[in-house]
Rosetta silent file (secondary structure, phi, psi, omega in degrees, C-alpha in Angstrom):
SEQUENCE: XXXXXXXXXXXXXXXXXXXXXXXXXXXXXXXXXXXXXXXXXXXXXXXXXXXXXXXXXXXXXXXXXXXXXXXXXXXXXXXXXXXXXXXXXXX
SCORE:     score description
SCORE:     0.000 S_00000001
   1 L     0.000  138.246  178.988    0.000    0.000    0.000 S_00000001
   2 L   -87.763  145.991  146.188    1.148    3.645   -1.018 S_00000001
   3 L  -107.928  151.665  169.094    0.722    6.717    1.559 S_00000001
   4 L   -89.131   82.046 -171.046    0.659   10.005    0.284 S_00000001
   5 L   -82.012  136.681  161.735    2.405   12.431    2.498 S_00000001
   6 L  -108.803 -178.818 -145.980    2.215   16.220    2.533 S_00000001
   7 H   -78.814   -3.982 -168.587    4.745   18.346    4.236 S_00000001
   8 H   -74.564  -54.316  174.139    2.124   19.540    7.054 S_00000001
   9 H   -61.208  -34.259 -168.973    1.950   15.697    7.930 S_00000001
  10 H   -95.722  -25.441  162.188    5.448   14.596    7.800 S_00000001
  11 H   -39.464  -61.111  178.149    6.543   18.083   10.226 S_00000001
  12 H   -71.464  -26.967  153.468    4.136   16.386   12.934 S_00000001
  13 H   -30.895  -84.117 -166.142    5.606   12.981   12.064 S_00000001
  14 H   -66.660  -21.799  162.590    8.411   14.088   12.715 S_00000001
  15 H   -73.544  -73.348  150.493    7.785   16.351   15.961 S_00000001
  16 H    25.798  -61.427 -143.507    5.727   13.387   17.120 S_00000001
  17 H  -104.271   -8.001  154.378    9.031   11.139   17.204 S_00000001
  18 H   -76.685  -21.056 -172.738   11.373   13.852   18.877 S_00000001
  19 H   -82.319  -39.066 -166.347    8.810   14.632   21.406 S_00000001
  20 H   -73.679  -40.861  173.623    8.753   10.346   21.829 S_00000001
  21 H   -76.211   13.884  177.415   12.535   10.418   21.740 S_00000001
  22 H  -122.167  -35.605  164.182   12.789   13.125   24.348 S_00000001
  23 H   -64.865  -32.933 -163.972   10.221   11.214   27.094 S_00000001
  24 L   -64.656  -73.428 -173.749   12.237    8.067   26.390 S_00000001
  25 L   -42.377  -13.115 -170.378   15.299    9.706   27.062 S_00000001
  26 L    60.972   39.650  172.069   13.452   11.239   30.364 S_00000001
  27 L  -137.056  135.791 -115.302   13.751   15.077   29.506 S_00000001
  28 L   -90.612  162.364  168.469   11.985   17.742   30.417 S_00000001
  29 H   -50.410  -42.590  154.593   11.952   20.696   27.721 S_00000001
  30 H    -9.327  -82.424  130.092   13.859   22.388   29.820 S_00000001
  31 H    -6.893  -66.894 -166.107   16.471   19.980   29.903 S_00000001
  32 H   -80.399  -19.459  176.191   16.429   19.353   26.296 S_00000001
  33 H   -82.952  -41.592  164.109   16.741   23.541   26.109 S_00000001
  34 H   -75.612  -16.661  162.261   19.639   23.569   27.500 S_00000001
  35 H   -80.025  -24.836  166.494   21.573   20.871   26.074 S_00000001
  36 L  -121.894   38.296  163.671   20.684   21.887   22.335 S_00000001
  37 L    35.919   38.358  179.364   20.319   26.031   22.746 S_00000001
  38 L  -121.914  108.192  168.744   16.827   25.516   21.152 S_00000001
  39 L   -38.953  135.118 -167.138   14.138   27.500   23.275 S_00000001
  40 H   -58.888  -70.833 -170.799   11.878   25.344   25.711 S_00000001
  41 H   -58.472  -11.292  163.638    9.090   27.340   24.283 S_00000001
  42 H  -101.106   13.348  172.302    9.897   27.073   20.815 S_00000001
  43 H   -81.703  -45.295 -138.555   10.641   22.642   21.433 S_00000001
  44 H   -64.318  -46.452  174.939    6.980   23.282   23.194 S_00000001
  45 H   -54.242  -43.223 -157.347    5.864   24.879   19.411 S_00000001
  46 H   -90.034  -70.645 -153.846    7.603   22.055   17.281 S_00000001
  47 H   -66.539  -27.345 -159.515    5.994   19.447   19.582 S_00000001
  48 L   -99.244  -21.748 -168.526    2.348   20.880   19.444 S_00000001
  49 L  -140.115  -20.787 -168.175    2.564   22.166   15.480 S_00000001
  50 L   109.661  -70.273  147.950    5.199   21.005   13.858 S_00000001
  51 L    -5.770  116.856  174.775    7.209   24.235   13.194 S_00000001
  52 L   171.773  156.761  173.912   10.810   24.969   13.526 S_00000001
  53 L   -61.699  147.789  145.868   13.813   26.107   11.854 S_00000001
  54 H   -43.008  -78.937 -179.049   15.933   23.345   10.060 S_00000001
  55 H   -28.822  -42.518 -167.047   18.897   24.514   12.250 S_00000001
  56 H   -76.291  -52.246  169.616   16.651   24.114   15.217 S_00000001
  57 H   -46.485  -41.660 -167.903   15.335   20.796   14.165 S_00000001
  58 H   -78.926  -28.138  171.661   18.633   19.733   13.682 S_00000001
  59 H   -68.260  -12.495  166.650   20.163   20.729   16.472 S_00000001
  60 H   -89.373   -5.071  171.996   17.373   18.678   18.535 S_00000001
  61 H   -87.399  -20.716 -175.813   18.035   15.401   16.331 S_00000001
  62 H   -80.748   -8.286  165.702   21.865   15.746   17.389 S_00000001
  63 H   -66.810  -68.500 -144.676   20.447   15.520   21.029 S_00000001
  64 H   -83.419  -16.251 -150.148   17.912   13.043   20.945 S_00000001
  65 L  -155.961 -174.268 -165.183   18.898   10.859   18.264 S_00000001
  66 L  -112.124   73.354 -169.581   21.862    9.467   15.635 S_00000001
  67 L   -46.474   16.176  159.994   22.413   12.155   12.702 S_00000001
  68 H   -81.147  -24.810 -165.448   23.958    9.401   10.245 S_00000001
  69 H   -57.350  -23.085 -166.242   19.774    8.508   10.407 S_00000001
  70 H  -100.624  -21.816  160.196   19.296   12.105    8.641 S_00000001
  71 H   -67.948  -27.503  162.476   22.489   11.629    6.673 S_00000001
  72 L  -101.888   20.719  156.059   21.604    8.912    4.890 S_00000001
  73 L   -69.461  -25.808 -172.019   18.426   10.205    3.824 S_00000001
  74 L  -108.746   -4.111  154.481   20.947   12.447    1.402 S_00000001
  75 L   -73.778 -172.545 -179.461   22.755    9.168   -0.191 S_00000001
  76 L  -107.245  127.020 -178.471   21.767    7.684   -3.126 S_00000001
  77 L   -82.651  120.894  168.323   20.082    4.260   -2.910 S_00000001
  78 L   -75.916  160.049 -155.292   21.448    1.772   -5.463 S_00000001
  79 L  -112.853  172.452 -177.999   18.792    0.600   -7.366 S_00000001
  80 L   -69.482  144.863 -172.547   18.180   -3.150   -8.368 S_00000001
  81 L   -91.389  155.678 -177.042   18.969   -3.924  -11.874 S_00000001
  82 L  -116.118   19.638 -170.343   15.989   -4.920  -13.774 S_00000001
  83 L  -161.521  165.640  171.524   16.979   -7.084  -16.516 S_00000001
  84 H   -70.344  -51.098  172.188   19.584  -10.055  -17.161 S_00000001
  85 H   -80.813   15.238  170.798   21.393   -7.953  -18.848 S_00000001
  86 H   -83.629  -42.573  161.268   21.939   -5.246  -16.343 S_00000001
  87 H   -52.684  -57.145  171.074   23.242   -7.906  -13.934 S_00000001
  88 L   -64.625  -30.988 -175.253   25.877   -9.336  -16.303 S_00000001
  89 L   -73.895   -0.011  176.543   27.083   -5.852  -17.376 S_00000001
  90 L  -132.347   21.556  171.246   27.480   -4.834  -14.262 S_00000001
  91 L  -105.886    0.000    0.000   29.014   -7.936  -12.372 S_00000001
């Protein structure tokens, strides 16, 4: 099955699972404001709407979470060859 996402949906997706990764982790906004110099009231904003700088975002995935996961969102996926001859030519 396909989903269709638009970007309003994948921003709370994605607050959603920093807000999950920051109760896991046990810390309060507070907390989490002071360790990535991202205002408790703008994590509070993010978690409730979605909304935030890139910079901001990012600096709360290098807290909570393993930035190769957002770096390898920017390789390139090899793709499967689709024919016999795409396999011998390139093996």
């Amino acid at each position: 099955m396909m989903y269709f996402y638009d970007d309003n949906e994948v921003q709370k997706l994605l607050a959603h699972y920093l807000h999950s990764k920051r109760k896991e982790k046990k810390f309060s906004r507070q907390q989490l404001a002071d360790r990535s110099a991202v205002p408790a009231s703008t994590i509070r904003k993010f978690e409730n709407t979605g909304q935030i700088s890139l910079r901001q975002f990012l600096a709360l995935w290098l807290i909570l979470d393993n930035m190769e996961k957002l770096v390898a969102l920017t390789k390139e996926t090899p793709t499967m060859p689709k024919t016999i001859d795409e396999v011998l030519r390139n093996g």
